[in-house]
C-alpha positions in Angstrom: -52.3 74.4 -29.3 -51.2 77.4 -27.3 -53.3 76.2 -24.6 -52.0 73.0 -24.3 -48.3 74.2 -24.5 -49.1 76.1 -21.6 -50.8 73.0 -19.7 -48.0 71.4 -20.2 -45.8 73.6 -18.7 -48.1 74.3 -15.9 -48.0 70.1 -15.9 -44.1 70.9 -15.0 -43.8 73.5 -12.5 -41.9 75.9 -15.2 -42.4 79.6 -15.2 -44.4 80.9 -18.0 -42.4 84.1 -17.8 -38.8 82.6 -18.0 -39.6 79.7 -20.5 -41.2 82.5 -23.2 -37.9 84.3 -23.1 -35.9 81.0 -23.8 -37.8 79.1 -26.9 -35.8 76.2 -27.3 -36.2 75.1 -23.7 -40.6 74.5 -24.3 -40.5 71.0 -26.1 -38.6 69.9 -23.0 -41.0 70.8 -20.5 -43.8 70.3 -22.7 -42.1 66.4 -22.5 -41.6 67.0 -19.0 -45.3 68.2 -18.5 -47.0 65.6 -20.0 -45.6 62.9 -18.2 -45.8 64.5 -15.2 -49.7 64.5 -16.1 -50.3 61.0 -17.7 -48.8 59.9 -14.4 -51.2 61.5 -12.0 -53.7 60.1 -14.9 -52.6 56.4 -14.4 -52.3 57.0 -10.1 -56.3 57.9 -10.5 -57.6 55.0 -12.7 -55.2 52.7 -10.1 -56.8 54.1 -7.2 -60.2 54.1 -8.5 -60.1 50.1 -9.5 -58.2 49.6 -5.9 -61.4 51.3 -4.0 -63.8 50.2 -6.3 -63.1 46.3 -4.6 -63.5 48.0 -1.6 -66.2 49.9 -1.9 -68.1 48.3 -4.1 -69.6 51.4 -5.1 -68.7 53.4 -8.1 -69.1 57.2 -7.0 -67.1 56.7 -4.2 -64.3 55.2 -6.5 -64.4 58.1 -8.5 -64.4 60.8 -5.6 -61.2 59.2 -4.0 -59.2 58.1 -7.4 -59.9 61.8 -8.6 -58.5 63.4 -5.1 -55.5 60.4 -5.4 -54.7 61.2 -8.7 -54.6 65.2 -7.4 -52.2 64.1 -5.3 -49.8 62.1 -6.5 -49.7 64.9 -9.8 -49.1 67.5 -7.4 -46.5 65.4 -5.9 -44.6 64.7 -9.0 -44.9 68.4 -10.0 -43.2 69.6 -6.9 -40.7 66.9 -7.3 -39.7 68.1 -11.0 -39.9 71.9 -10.4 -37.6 71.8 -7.0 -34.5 70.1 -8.8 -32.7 72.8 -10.3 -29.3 72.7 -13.2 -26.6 73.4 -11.3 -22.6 73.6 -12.5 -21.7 70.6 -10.2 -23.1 67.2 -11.2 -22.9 65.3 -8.0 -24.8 68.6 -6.1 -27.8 67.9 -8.5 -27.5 63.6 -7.7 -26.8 64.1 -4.1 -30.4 65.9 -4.4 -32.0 64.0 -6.8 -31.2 60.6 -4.6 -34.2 61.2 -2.2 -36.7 62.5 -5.2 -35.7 59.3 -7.1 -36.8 56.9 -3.9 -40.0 58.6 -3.6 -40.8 58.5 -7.2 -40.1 54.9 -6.7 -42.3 54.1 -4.0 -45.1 56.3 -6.0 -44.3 54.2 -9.2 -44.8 51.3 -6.8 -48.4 52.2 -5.6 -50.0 53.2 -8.8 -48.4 50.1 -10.2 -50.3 47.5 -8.1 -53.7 48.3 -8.6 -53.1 47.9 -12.1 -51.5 44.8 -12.2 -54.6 43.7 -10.4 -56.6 45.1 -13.3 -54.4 42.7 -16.2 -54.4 39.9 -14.6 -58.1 40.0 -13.3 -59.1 37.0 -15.3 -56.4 34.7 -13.4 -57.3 36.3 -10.0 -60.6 35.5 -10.2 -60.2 31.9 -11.1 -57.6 31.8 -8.1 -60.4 33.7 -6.1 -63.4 31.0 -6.7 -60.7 28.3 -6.0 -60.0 29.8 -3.1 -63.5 29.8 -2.1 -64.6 26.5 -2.9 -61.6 25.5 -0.2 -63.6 28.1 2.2 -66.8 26.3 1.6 -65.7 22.9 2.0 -63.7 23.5 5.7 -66.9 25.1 6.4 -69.1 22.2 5.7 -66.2 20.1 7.2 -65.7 22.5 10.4 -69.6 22.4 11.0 -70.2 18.7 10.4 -67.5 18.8 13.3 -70.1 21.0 15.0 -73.0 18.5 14.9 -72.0 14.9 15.7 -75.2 13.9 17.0 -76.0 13.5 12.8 -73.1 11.2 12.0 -74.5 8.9 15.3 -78.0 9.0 14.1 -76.8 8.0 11.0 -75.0 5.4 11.9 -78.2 3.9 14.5 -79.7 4.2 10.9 -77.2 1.9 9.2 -77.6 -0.2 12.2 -81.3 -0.7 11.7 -80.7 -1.6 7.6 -78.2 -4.2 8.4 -80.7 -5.8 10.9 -83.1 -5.8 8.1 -80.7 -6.6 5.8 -79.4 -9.9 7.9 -83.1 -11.0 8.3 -83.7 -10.8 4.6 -80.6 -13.0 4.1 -82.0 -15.6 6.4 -85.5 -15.3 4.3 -83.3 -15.5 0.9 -81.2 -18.8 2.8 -84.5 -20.8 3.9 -86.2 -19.9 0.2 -82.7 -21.1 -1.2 -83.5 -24.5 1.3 -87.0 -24.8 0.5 -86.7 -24.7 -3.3 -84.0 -27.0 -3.1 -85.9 -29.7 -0.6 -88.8 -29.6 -3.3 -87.1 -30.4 -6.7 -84.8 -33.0 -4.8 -80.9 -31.1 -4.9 -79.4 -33.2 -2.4 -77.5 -30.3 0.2 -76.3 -30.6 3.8 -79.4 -29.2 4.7 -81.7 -30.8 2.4 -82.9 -34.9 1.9 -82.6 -34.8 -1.5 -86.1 -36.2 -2.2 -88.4 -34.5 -4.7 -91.6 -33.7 -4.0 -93.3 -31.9 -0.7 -92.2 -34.0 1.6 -92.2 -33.5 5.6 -88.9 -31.8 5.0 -90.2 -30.0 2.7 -93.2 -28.7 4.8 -90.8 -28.0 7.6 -88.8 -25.8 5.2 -91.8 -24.2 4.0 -92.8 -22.9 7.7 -89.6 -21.9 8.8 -89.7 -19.6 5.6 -93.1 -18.4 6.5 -92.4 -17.8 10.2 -89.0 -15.8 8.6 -91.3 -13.8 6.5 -93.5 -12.8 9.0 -90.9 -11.9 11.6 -88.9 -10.3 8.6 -92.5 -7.9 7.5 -92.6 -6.9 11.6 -89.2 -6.4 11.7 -88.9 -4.2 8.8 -92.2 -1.8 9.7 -90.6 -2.0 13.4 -87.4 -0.6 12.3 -88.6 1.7 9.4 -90.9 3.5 11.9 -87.3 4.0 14.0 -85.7 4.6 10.5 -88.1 7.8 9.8 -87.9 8.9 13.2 -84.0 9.0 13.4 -84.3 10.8 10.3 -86.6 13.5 11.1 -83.8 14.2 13.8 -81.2 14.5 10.8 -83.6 16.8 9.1 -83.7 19.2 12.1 -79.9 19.0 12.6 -79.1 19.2 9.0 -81.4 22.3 9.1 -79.8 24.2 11.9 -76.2 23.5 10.4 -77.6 24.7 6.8 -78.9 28.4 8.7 -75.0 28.0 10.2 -73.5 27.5 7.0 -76.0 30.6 5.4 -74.5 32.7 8.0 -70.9 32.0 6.7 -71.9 32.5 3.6 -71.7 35.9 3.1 -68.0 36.3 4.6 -67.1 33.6 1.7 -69.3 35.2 -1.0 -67.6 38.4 -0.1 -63.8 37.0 -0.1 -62.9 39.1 -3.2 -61.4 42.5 -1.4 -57.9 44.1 -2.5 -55.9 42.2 0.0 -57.5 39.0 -1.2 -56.8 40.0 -4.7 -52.9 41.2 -4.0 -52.8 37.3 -2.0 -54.3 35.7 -5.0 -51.6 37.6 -7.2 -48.6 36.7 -4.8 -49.7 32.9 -5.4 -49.9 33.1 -9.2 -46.6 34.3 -9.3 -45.3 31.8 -7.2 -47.3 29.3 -9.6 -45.8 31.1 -12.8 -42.7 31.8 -13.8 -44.5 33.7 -17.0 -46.6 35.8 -14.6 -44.0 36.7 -12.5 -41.8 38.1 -15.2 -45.0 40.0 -16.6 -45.6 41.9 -12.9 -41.7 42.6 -12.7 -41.5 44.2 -15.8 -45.2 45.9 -15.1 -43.7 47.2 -12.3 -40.4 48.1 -14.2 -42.6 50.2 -16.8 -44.2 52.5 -14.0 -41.1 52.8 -12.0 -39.7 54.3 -15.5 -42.5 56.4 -15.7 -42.5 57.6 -12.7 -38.5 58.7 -12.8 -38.6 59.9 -16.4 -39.4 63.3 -15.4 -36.1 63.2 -13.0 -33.7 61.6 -15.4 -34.6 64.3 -17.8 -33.7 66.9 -15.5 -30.4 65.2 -14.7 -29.0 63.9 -18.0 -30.6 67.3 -20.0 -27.5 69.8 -20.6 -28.0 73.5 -18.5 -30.2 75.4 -20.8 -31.2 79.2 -21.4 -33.8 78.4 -18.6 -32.1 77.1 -15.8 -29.5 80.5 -16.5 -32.7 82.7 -16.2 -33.8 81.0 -13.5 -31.0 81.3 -11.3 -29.9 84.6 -12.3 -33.7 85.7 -10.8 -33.5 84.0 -8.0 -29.6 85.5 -7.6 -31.1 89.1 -7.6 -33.9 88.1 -5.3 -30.9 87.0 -2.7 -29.2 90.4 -3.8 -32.1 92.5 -3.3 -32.6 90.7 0.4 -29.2 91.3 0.7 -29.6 95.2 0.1 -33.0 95.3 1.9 -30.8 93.4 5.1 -27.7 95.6 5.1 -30.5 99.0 4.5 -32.7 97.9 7.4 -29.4 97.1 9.3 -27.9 100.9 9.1 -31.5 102.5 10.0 -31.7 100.3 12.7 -28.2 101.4 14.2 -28.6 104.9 13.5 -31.9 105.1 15.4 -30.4 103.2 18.2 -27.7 105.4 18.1 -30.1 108.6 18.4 -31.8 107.1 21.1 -28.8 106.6 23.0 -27.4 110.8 22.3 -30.6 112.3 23.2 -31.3 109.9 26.3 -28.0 110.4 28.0 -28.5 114.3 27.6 -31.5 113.8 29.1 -29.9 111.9 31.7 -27.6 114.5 32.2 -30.1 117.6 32.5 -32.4 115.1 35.0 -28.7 115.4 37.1 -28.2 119.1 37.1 -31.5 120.2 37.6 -31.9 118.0 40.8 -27.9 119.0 42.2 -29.4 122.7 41.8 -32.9 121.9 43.6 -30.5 120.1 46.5 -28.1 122.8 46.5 -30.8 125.4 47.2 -32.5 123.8 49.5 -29.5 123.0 51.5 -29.1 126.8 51.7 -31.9 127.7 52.3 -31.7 125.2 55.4 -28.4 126.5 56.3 -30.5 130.0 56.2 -32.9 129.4 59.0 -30.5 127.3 61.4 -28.4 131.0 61.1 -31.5 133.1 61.3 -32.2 130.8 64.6 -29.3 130.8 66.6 -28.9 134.7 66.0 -31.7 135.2 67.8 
């Protein structure tokens, strides 16, 4: 339990030293601690789901949601153990302003990638809806591509109605023939039973209609299978078209497809969008729990410690300063004595050398001119 008390206020930035000699400030940043560590927690599983749909790959997921997590706990740590208790209340909000935005935009991030993970079910549905759509603008776009299929397929059409026309005419004369024989009187029959001459003229204009209709149907099938075997190769080469878009549309479930689909379900539902406001509510309360608790928490035995340490550290600077300060002078002063004495000796050493040897000078030019 020990151990964990003191994770906790590791988890908080506190010093071990200062909280052991006030008691009845521990729970707090045992409080303060945890969260502080359950948020970094819930940053790493975000991250790892976000990368895992971009990665596809599960190591790598766990490699870069581990370091995020680091970092967004050693984030929130600096941000709770920098505020300090101070006697003036708008001092501590005036600081605690820019903190509180950046714990927002934290609470933010980490909050996305698990609203992804809840409403998963709903994205994906939105997702294969999405590529259906994809897949039927690509068939569309690449029947676009190829129009030499639609015109063979209409020459096809064209060929069945021809065939289609002459069995009519077969069907009409077998209509007239049948008729002429059992004597239905028609505008183009006699109305005489029997196989009369009409009747025998009926009967070889059906059999002259048959024949051309048999020609004209192996005639245009043998066009019909040729025009199709063209379709077959077209249809082929838009199909390896089509497999090469394929992939792109299988692979149409990234994170930015996923925050897209989300954006449109909320749109869609008034239900889901209440859901991912208060998600993102929760996180952001999260994420400036550890603040608030700072600020609304009275000044405790801790935050006097505290500052009375970091008071004698500025005092002890403060002595070290004014110390350092009055050797400093002194030596300068020292250097300034002994070098103008110095200066001085350098003076009256070289006035004696000049005097001399201006009278020793003086010496000859009398020695000279006496002789």
């Amino acid at each position: 339990m020990e151990q964990l008390t003191r994770f906790f206020w590791f988890c908080s930035g506190a010093n071990f030293s200062l909280l052991k000699r006030s008691p009845t400030e521990s729970n707090k940043y045992i409080g303060i601690g945890a969260t502080v560590f359950f948020t970094g927690v819930l940053a790493a599983i975000a991250a790892g789901y976000a990368l895992h749909t971009v990665f596809q790959s599960i190591w790598p997921s766990i490699l870069f949601g581990l370091l995020w997590g680091l970092m967004i706990f050693n984030l929130d740590r600096f941000i709770v153990s920098s505020m300090r208790k101070r006697d003036n209340t708008w001092s501590e909000w005036k600081l605690a302003i820019p903190r509180l935005v950046l714990a927002v935009l934290l609470a933010l991030v980490i909050s996305k990638p698990l609203e992804l993970k809840m409403f998963e079910r709903e994205i994906n549905r939105k997702i294969d809806e999405k590529r259906t759509e994809f897949i039927t603008q690509s068939k569309a776009n690449l029947a676009k591509g190829f129009p030499e299929i639609q015109e063979l397929e209409e020459r096809i059409d064209i060929l069945k109605n021809e065939v289609k026309t002459a069995e009519d005419y077969r069907d009409q004369l077998q209509s007239e023939y049948d008729a002429e024989r059992f004597g239905e009187k028609t505008d183009r029959t006699s109305g005489i039973v029997g196989l009369g001459t009409n009747a025998k003229k009926k009967e070889q204009q059906l059999d002259a209609s048959q024949v051309a209709l048999n020609d004209l149907r192996i005639r245009n099938q043998v066009r019909i299978d040729t025009l199709e075997a063209q379709i077959q190769e077209f249809m082929a080469l838009r199909q390896i078209e089509f497999e090469k878009q394929q992939p792109g549309i299988e692979g149409f479930d990234g994170l930015a497809a996923r925050m897209d689909a989300l954006a449109v379900l909320t749109e869609e539902s008034s239900a889901m969008a209440l859901a991912n406001v208060f998600i993102m509510l929760l996180f952001i309360a999260i994420e400036t729990a550890p603040i608030f608790v700072k600020l609304i928490s009275p000044r405790g035995p801790y935050d006097e410690y505290l500052e009375l340490h970091e008071d004698r550290v500025r005092l002890f600077k403060s002595e070290k300063w004014t110390k350092a300060k009055g050797e400093s002078k002194a030596r300068v002063d020292y250097f300034q004595e002994t070098h103008f004495y110095a200066t001085d000796l350098n003076k009256e050493k070289t006035n004696r050398k000049n005097k001399a040897q201006t009278l020793s000078e003086i010496a000859k030019m009398e020695s000279k001119y006496q002789i």
